[in-house]
LOLUMRO-559877 format. One line per field, with one value per residue (C-alpha): x, y, z; residue in one letter. Coordinates in nm, 3 decimals, padded with zeros to 5 digits. Each point is the difference from the previous one (the first is absolute). Layout:
N
px <- (X_...)
py <- (Y_...)
pz <- (Z_...)
aa <- (A_...)
This chain:
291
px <- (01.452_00.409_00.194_00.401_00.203_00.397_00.272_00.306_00.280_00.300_00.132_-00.327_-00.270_-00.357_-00.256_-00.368_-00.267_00.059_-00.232_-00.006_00.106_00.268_00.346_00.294_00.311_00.305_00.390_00.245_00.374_00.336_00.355_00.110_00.170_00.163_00.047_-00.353_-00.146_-00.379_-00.112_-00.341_-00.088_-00.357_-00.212_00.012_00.011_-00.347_-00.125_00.082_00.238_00.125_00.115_00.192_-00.049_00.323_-00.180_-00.145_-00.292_-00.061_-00.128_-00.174_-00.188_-00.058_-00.126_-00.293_-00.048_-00.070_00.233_00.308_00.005_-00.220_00.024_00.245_00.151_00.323_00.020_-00.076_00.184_00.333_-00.154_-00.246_-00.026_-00.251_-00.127_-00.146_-00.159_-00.006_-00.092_-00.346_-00.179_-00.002_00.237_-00.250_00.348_00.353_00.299_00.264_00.315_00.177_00.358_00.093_00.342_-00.008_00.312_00.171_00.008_-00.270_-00.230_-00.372_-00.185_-00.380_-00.248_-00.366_-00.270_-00.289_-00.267_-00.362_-00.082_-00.381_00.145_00.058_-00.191_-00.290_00.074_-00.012_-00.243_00.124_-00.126_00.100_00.222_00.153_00.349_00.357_00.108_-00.217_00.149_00.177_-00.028_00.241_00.034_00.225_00.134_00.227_00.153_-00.319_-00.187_-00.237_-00.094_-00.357_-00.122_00.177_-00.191_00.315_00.265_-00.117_00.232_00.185_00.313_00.183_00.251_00.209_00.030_00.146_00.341_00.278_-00.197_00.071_-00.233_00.224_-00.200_-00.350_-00.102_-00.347_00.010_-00.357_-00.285_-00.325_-00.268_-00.316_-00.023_00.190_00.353_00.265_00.340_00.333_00.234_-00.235_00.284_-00.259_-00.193_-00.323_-00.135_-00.065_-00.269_-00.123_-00.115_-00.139_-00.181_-00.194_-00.031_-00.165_-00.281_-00.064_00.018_-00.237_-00.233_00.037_-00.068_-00.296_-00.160_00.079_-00.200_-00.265_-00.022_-00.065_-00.327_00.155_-00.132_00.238_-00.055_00.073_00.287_00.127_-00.078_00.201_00.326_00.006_-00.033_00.283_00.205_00.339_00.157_00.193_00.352_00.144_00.344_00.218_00.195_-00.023_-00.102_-00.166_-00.160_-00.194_-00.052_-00.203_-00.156_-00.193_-00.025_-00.188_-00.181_-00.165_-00.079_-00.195_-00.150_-00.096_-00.148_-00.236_-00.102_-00.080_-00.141_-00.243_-00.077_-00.084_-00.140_-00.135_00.096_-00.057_00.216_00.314_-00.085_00.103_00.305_00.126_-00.035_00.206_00.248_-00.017_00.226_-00.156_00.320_00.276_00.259_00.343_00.288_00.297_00.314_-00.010_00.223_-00.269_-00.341_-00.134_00.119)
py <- (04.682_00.055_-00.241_-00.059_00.253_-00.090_00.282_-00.107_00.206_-00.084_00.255_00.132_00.016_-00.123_00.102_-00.096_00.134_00.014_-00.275_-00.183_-00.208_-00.050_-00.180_00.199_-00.061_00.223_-00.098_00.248_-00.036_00.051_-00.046_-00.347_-00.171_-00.332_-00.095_-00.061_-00.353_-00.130_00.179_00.091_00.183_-00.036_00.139_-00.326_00.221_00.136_-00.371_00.048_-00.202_-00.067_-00.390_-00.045_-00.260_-00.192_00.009_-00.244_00.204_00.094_-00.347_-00.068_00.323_-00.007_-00.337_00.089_00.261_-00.266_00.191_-00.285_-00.172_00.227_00.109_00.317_-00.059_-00.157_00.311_00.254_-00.171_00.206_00.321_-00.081_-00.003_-00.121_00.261_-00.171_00.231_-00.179_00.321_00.020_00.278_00.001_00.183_00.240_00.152_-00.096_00.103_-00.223_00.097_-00.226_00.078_-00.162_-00.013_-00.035_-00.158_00.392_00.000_00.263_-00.030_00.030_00.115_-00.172_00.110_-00.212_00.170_-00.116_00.161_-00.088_00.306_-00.137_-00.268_00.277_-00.064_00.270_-00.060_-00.339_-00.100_-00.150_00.129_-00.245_-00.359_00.112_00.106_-00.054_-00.252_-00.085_-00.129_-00.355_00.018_00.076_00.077_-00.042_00.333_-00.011_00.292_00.041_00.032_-00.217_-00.357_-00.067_-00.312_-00.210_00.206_00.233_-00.184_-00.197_00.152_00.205_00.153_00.348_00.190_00.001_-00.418_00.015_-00.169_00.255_00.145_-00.118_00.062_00.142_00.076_00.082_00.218_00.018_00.417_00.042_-00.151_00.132_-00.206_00.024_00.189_00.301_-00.089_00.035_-00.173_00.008_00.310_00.047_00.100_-00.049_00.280_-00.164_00.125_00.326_-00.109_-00.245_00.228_00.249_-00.287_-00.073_00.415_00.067_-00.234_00.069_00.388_-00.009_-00.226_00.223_00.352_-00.171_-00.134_00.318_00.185_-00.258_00.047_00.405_-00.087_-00.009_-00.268_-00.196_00.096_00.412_-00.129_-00.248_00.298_00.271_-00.232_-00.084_00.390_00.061_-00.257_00.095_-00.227_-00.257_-00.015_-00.259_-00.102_-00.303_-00.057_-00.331_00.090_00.348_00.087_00.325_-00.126_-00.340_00.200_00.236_-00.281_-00.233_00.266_00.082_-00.397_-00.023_00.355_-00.142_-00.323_00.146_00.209_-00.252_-00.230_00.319_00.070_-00.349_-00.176_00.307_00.120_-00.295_-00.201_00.250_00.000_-00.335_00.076_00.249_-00.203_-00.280_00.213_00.157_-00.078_00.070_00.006_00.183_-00.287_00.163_-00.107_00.040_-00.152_-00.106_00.340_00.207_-00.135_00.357_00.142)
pz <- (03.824_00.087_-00.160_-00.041_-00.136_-00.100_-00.037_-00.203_-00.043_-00.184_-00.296_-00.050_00.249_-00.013_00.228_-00.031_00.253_00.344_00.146_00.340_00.099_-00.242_-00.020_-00.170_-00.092_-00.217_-00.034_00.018_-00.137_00.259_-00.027_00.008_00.271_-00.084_00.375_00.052_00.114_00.041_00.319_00.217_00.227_00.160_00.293_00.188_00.324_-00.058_-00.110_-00.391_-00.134_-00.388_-00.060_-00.338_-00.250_00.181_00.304_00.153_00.117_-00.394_-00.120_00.331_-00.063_-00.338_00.051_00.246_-00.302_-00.201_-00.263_-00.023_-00.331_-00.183_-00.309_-00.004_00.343_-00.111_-00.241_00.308_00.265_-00.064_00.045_00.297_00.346_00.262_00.268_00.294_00.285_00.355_00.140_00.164_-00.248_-00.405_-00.221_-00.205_-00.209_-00.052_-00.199_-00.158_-00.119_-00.255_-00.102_-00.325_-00.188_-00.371_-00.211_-00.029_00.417_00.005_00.307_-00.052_00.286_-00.082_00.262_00.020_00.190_00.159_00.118_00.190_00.146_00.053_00.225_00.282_00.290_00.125_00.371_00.059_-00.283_-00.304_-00.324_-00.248_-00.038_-00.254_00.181_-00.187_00.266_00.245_00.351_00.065_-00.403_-00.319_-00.337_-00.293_-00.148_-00.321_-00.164_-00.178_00.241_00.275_-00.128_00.195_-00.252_-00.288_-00.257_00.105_-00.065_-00.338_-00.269_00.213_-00.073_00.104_-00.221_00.310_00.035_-00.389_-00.011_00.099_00.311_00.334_00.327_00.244_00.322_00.071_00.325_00.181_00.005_00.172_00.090_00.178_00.197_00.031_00.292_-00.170_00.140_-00.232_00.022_-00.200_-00.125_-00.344_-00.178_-00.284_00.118_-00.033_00.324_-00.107_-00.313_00.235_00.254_-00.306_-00.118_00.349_00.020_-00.308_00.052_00.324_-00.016_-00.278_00.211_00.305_-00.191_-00.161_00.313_00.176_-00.265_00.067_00.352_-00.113_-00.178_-00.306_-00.255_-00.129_-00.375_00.093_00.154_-00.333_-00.196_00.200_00.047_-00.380_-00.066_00.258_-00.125_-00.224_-00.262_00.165_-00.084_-00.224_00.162_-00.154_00.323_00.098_00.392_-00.002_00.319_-00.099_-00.365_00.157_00.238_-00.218_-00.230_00.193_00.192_-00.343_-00.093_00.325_-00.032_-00.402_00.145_00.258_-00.289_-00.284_00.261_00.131_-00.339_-00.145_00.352_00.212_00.342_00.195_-00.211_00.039_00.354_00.029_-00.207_00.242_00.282_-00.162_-00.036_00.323_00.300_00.292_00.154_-00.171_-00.049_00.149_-00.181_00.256_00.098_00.372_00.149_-00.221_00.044_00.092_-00.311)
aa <- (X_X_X_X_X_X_X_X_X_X_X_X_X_X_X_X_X_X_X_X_X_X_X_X_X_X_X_X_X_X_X_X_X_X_X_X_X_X_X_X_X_X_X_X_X_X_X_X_X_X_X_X_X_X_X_X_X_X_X_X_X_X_X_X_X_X_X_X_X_X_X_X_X_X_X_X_X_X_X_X_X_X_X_X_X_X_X_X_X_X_X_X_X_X_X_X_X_X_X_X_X_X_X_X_X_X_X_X_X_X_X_X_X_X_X_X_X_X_X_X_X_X_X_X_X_X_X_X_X_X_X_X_X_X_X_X_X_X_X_X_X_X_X_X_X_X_X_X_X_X_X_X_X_X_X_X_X_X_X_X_X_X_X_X_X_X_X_X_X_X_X_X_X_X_X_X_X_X_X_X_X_X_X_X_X_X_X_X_X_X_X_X_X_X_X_X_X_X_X_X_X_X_X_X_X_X_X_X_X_X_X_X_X_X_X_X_X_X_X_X_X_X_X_X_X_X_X_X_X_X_X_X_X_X_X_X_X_X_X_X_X_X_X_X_X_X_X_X_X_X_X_X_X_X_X_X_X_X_X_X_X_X_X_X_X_X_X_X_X_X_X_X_X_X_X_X_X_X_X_X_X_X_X_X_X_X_X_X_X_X_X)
């Protein structure tokens, strides 16, 4: 099964396999600006909006959460926000840039991912619950990451809350809904990896069932992509577009295959059309939904 997979990239980089979905998140260092005060910006015109922990929309949200007074919160509250969608579809993906100013004025830019690309919809049916905010919901996000259960915030604690570092302003840079509409700049340039992570499934999916439809079985056709397949490219940039492509493209080609070879045909069968949309989900901005 796909499970979680975190990026962090401060002086050195660590990069484990590329899984979905997956949350991410890397800090970068800039030149410091001593003029800078406690600021957001949100996507409250597109129904997203970020509260901060002195807002009053914070605690009233983090109390339907059923988050306030747990163990950890008090520790994450100066480095979290509340993201509360009003809109009328789910967010399946969203980007969140922190900037953080340490006791030398240096800004850190700290950028937290998240990432549900299963959460798309294929046409109007809905192929899991499990979206990153669903609608007339929220969701506490901290610059570690999304809290979804107290588990997550019991010894918490983030290198960039120590004493000296200051959270200066936090931005929503991007979010995308479940219908494939994508809103905010993404100055993050998460869009990009997003879109290579819905493509790589579902262009393995198609070839495969296109070979099917051929009268090929679907063992001949395991066998022939794992032949045709290269090496896939190890990359240790935090948002690599052609580097998750081929890698995921070969954990989904690797699945059908161990589950053909260890359950039969039938069983694979049912793998690929899990994995299947049978509509292409087509990730757009409103002026470019036929691109």
């Amino acid at each position: 099964m796909l499970r979680s997979i975190v990026f962090r990239l401060f002086t050195v980089i660590w990069i484990g396999m590329i899984l979905a979905p997956f949350s991410a998140k890397y800090a970068t260092a800039q030149a410091g600006d001593n003029g800078f005060n406690m600021t957001k910006h949100d996507l409250a015109g597109n129904g997203l909006i970020v509260f901060l922990p002195s807002e009053s929309g914070f605690a009233e949200e983090l109390n339907k959460l059923q988050l306030d007074n747990k163990p950890g919160m008090n520790a994450a509250k100066p480095g979290s926000v509340i993201m509360k969608n009003v809109s009328q579809h789910a967010v399946v993906s969203f980007g969140l840039r922190w900037k953080i100013k340490d006791s030398t004025g240096f800004i850190w830019t700290r950028d937290v991912m998240h990432i549900e690309p299963r959460a798309l919809l294929d046409g109007d049916r809905r192929r899991t619950d499990q979206v990153s905010i669903a609608a007339d919901s929220s969701c506490l996000v901290t610059v570690e990451g999304v809290i979804t259960n107290p588990e997550g915030l019991r010894d918490f604690s983030s290198s960039f809350l120590a004493p000296g570092f200051t959270v200066v302003s936090v931005q929503l840079d991007s979010a995308v809904f479940d219908d494939g509409e994508v809103v905010g700049p993404d100055q993050i340039g998460m869009l990009p990896t997003f879109r290579a992570t819905i493509n790589a499934k579902q262009d393995l999916m198609e070839e495969i069932s296109d070979r099917l439809s051929q009268g090929q079985s679907l063992h001949e056709i395991l066998v022939a992509l794992n032949s045709a397949n290269k090496a896939v490219p190890k990359t240790h940039a935090p948002l690599d577009p052609n580097g998750t492509y081929a890698a995921l493209r070969q954990q989904y080609l690797d699945e059908l295959t161990t589950t053909e070879q260890n359950f039969g045909q039938e069983m694979a069968m049912r793998s690929l059309k899990h994995h299947k949309y049978d509509n292409r989900p087509n990730i757009h901005r409103r002026d470019d939904k036929q691109n």
